[in-house]
C-alpha positions as CSV (number, residue, x, y, z in Angstrom):
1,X,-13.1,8.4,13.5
2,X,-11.4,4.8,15.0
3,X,-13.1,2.3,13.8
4,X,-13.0,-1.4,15.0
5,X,-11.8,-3.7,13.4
6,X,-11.5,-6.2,16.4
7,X,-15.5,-6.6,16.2
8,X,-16.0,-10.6,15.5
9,X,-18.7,-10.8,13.0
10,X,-20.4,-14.7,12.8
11,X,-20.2,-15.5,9.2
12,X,-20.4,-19.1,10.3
13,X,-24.4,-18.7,9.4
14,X,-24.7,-16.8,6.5
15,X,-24.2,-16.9,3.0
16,X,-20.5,-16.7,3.1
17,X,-18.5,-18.9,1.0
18,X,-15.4,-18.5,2.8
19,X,-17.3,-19.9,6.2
20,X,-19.9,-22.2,4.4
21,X,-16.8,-24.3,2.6
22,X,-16.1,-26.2,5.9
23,X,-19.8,-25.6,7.8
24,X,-20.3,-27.5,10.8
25,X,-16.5,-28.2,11.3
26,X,-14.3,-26.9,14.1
27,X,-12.2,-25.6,11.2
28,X,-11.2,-21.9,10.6
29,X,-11.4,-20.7,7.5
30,X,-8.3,-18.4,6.4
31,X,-8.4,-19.0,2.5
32,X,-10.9,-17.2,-0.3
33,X,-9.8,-13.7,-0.5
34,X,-12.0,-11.4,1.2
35,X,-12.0,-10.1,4.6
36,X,-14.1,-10.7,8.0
37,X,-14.2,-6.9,8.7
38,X,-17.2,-4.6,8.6
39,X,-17.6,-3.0,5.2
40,X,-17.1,1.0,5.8
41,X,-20.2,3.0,7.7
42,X,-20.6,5.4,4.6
43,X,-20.9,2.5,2.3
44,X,-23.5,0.5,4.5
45,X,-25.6,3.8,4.9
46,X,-25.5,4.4,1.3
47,X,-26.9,1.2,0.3
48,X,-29.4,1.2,3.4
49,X,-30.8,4.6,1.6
50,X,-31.0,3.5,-1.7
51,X,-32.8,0.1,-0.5
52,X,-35.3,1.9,1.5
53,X,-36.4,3.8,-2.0
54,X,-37.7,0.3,-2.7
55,X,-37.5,0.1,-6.2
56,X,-34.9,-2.2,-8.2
57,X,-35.6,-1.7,-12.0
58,X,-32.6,-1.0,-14.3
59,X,-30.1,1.7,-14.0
60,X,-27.2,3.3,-15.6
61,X,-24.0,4.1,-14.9
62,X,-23.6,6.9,-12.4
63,X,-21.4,9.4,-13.7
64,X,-20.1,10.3,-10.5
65,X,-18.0,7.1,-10.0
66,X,-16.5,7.6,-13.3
67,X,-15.5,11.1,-12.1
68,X,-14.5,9.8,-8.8
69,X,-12.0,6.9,-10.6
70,X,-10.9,9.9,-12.8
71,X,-9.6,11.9,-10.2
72,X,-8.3,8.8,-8.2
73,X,-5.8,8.0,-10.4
74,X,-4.6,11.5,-11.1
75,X,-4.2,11.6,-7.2
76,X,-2.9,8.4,-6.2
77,X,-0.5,7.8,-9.3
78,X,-0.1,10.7,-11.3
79,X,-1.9,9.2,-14.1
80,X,-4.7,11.4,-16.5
81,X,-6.9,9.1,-17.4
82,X,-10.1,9.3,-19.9
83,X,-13.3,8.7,-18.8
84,X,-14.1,6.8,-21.9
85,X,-11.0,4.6,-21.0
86,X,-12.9,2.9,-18.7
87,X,-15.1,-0.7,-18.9
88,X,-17.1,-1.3,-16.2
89,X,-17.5,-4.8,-14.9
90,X,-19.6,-7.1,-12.3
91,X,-15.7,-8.8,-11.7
92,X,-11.7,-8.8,-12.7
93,X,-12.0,-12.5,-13.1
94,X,-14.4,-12.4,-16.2
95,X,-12.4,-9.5,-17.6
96,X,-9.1,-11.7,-17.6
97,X,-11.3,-14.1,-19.6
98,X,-12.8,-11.4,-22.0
99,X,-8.8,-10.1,-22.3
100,X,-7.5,-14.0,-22.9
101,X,-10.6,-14.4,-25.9
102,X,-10.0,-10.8,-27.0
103,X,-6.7,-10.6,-27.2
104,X,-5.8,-14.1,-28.9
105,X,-6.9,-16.8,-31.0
106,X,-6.3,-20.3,-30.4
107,X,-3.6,-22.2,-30.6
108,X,-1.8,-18.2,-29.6
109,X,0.0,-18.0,-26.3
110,X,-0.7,-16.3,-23.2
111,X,2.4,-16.1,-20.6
112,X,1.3,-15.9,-16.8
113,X,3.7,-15.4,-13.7
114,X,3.8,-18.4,-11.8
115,X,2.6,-19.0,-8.9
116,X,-0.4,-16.7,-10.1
117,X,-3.9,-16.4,-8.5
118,X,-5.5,-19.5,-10.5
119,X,-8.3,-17.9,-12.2
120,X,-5.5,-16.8,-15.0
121,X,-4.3,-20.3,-16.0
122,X,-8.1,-20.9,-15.8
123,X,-9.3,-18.0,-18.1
124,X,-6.5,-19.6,-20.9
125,X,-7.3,-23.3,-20.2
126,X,-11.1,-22.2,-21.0
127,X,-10.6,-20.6,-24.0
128,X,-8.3,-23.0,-25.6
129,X,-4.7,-20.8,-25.9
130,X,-1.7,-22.5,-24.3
131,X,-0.1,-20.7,-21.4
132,X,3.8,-20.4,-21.1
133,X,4.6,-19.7,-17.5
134,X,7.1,-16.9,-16.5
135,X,8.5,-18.1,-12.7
136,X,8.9,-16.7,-9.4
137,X,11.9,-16.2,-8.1
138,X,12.7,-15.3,-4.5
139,X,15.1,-12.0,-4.5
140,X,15.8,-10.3,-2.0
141,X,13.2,-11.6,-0.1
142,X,10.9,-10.8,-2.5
143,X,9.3,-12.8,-5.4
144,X,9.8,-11.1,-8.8
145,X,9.2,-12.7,-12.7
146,X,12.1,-14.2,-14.0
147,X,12.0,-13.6,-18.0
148,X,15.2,-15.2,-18.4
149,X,13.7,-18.6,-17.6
150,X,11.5,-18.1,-21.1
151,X,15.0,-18.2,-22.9
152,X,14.4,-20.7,-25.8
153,X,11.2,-21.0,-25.5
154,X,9.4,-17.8,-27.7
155,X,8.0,-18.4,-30.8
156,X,6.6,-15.5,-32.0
157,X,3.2,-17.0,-31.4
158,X,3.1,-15.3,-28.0
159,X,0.4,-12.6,-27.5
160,X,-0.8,-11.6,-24.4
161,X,1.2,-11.1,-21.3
162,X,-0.7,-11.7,-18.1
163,X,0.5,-9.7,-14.7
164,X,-0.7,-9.5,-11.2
165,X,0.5,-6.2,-9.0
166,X,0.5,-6.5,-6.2
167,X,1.3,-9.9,-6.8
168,X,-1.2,-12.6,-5.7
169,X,-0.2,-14.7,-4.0
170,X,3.5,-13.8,-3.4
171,X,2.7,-10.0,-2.1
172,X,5.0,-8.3,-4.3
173,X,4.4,-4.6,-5.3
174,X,6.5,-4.1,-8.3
175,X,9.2,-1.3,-8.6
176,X,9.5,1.0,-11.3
177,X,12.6,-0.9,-12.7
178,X,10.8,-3.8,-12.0
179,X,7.3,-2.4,-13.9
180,X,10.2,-1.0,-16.8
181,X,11.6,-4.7,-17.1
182,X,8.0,-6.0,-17.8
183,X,7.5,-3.4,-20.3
184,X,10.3,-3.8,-22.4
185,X,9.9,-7.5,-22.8
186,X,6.2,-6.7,-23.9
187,X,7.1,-4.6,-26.5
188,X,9.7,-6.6,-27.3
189,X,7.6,-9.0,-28.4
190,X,4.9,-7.1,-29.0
191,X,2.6,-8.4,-26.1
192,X,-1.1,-6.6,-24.8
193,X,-0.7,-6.7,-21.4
194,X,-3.7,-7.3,-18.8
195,X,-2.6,-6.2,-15.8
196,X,-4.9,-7.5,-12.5
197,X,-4.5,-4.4,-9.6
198,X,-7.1,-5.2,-7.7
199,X,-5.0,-4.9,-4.7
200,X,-3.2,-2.0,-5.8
201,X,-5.3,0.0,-2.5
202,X,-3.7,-2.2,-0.1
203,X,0.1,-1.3,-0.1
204,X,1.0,-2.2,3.5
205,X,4.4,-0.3,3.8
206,X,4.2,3.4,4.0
207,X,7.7,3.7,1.9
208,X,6.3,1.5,-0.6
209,X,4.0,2.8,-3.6
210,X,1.8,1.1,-6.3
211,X,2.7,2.4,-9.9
212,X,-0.2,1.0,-12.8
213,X,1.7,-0.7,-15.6
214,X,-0.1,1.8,-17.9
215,X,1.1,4.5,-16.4
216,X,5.1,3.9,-16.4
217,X,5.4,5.6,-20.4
218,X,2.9,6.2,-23.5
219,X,3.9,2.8,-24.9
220,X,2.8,0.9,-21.4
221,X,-0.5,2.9,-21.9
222,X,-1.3,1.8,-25.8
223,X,-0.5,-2.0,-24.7
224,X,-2.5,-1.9,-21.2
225,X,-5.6,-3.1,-20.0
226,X,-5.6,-2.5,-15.9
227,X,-7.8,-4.2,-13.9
228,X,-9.2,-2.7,-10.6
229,X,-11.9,-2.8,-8.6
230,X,-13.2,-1.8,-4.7
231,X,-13.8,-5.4,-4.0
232,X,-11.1,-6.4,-2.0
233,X,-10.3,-2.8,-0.6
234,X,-13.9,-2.5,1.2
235,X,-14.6,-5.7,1.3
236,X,-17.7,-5.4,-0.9
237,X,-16.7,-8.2,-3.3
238,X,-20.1,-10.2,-3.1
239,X,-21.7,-7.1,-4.5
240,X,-19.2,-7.2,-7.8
241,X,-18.0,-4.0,-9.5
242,X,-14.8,-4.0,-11.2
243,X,-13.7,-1.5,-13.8
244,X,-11.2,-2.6,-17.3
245,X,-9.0,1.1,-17.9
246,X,-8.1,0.7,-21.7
247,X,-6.5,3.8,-23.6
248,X,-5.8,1.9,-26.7
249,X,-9.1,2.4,-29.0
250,X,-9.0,-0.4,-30.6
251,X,-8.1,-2.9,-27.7
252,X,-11.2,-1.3,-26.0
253,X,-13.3,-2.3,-28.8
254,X,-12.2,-5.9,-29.2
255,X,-12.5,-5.9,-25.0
256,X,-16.2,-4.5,-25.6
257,X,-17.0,-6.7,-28.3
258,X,-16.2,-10.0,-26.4
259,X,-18.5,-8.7,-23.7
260,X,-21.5,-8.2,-25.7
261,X,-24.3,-10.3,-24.6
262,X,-22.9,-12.0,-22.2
263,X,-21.3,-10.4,-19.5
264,X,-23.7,-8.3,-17.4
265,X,-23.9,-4.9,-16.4
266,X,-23.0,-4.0,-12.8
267,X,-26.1,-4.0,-10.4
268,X,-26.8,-0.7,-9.2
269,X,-26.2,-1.5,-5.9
270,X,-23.1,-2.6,-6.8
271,X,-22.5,0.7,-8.3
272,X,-23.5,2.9,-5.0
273,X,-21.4,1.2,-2.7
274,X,-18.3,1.7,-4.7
275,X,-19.2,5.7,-5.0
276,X,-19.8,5.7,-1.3
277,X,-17.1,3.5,-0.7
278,X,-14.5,6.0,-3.1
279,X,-15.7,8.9,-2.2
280,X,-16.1,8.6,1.9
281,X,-14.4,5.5,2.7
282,X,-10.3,6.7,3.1
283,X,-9.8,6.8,6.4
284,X,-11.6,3.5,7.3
285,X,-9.0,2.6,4.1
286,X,-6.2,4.2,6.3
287,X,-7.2,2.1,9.6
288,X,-7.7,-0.9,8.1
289,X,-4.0,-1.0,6.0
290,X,-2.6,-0.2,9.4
291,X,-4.5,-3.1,11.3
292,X,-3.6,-5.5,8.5
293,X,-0.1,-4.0,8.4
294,X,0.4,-5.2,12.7
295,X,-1.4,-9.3,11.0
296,X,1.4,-8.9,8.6
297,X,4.3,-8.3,11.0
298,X,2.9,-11.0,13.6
299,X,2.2,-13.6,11.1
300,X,5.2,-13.0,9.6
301,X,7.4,-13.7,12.9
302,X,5.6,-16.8,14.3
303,X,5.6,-18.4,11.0
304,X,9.3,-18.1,10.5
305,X,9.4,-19.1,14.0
306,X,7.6,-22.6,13.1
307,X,9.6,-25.7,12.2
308,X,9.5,-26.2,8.8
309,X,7.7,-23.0,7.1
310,X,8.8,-19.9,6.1
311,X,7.0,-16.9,5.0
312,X,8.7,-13.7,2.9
313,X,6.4,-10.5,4.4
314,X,4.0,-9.3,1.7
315,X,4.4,-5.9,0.9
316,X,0.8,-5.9,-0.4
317,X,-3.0,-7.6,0.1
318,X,-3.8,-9.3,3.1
319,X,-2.0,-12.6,1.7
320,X,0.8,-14.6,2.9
321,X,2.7,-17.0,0.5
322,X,3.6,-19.8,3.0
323,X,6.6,-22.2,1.9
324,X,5.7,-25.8,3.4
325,X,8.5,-27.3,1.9
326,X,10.5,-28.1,4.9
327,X,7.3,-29.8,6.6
328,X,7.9,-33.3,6.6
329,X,4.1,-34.2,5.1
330,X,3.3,-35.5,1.6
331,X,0.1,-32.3,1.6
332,X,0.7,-29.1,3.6
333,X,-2.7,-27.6,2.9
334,X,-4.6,-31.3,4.4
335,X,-2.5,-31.6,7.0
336,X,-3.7,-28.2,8.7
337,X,-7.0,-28.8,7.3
338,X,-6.5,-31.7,10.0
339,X,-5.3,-29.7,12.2
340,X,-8.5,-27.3,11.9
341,X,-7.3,-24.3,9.8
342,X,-8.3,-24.2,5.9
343,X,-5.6,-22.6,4.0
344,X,-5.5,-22.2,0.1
345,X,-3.7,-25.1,-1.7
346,X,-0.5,-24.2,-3.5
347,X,-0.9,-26.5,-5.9
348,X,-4.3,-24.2,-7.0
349,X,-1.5,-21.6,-8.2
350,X,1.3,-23.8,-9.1
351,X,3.3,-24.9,-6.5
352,X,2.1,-27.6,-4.4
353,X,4.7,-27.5,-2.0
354,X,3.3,-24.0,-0.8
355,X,-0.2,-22.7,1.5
356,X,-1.9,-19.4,1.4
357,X,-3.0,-17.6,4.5
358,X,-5.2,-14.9,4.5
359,X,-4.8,-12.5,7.3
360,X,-8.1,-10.1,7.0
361,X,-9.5,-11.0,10.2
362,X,-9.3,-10.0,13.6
363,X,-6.3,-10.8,15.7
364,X,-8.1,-13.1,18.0
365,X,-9.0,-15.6,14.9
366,X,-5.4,-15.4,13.4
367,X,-3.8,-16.3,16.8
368,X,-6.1,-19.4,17.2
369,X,-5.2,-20.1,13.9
370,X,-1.5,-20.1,14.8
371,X,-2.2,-22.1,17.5
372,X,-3.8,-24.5,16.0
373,X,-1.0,-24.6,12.8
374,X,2.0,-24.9,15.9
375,X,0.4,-27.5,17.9
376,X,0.0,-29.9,14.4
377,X,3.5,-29.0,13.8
378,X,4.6,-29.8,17.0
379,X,2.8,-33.1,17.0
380,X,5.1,-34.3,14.1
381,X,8.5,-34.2,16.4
């Protein structure tokens, strides 16, 4: 089955946050992290049946998706998972704020890659814990955690180790060596790690391949709480279903505990479309990689090919980590705000001198994007 992913969909009128943010502005809007494709067939028919039953009341938790996430890991990583591992969740970001309040006390320390996706320096800053920043370097042409810059700066008051794989917003799918290096400084210092996958689905590069944290030895497994979801696979992350895999009994409790009363169950709609979306969605999965895989490849070229930006290619998501610094302007993301493209600030995950540009959309958008980006930098010579 092909399936389009070319078809322009008008968000501009909806409910959409990503196209209500700059409503009734010739601006386009290439910044909150989800996509303007149709959500797969077999999940829209799924939900259209179980709307048409026209009854809403409470439900449980179908054991099929638990089976389906079972098997899922076995097949995609190797990994034997429990099905009482799993926490099921209406989002990843209120799970890295139930693992920051679960997981320390205040005045404890959380360490967070930076630049990071903000809503982990915002779960800490919430709950009171300081935050020690572990930085980016570029390697390679790749953006990998630098431990050696925390040098001098452990106490032993350090708890909880933050990580993001496939790394948002730098793109980075972590090797093994890579994945073995964040484990041993864990238990080194005898660190729970959270680790956010939620965009461990969308590895662009067929010779590259997602490996969970937990999954790398039985130590990584006692210490890990892995976050994924089918939000930003299927694009279905309005409807909020997220799952928390945690091996470690007693880290699953304290998880549990923090939730109690306050964090919701996921809505049963929520629910079918991620069983319709697991169990019949691959090779709309498949096409959509490869049409954000062609994004990547363009985007990556004309933005090298632009006077004063520079872009390493993402080896996963559908985000590009855009270095500005070479732009002579005091505010990359308001000058092509100007210039009628919304981008995400840098200085939302730590580096100010950056944009991020998300490239789930259809060609025709991104290449009027471009356009517009070129032109304002053209206007500055």
């Amino acid at each position: 089955m092909t399936f389009n992913f070319d078809q322009w969909v008008d968000r501009s009128h909806s409910d959409s946050v990503k196209w209500n943010k700059y409503k009734q502005r010739d601006v386009i809007p290439l910044w909150v992290a989800d996509t303007d494709f149709i959500s797969p067939p077999a999940v829209i028919e799924a939900l259209h049946k179980r709307v048409s039953e026209g009854v809403f009341g409470y439900g449980t938790l179908p054991a099929e998706l638990t089976d389906l996430l079972v098997e899922r890991m076995k097949n995609r990583y190797g990994w034997q998972i429990a099905p009482h591992w799993l926490v099921y969740l209406p989002g990843v970001v209120c799970a890295l704020n139930l693992a920051v309040r679960a997981f320390t006390t205040e005045g404890q320390v959380c360490i967070t890659p930076s630049p990071i996706y903000p809503p982990f320096s915002q779960a800490v800053t919430l709950a009171n814990r300081t935050q020690l920043q572990a930085p980016l370097i570029k390697s390679a042409d790749r953006w990998v955690m630098d431990f050696n810059a925390l040098d001098g700066q452990l106490t032993g008051n350090e708890k909880l180790l933050l990580l993001c794989n496939p790394q948002n917003p730098g793109g980075t799918v972590y090797r093994r060596e890579e994945l073995e290096q964040q484990h041993k400084f864990a238990q080194q210092h005898n660190l729970v790690v959270c680790s956010d996958e939620i965009h461990s689905d969308l590895i662009l590069d067929s010779d590259i391949h997602h490996i969970p944290f937990a999954a790398l030895n039985p130590d990584a497994e006692q210490r890990a709480i892995t976050l994924i979801s089918p939000s930003k696979t299927f694009n279905l992350a309005g409807l909020g279903a997220s799952v928390a895999i945690i091996a470690n009994d007693e880290l699953r409790r304290k998880f549990i505990r923090q939730q109690k009363g306050i964090i919701p169950s996921v809505n049963i709609l929520a629910y079918v479309a991620a069983i319709a979306a697991y169990r019949d969605g691959e090779s709309w999965l498949r096409e959509q990689i490869a049409y954000l895989r062609d994004n990547r490849d363009w985007l990556v070229q004309r933005i090298n090919a632009m006077p004063g930006l520079s872009m390493v290619s993402p080896e996963g998501t559908y985000l590009g980590w855009i270095d500005a610094s070479g732009l002579a302007v005091d505010n990359p993301y308001s000058f092509f705000l100007q210039a009628g493209v919304a981008l995400s600030p840098g200085k939302d995950f730590g580096d100010d001198r950056f944009i991020r540009i998300n490239f789930g959309c259809t060609r025709a958008l991104l290449e009027q994007a471009l356009q517009r980006m070129e032109t304002a930098i053209l206007s500055l010579n």
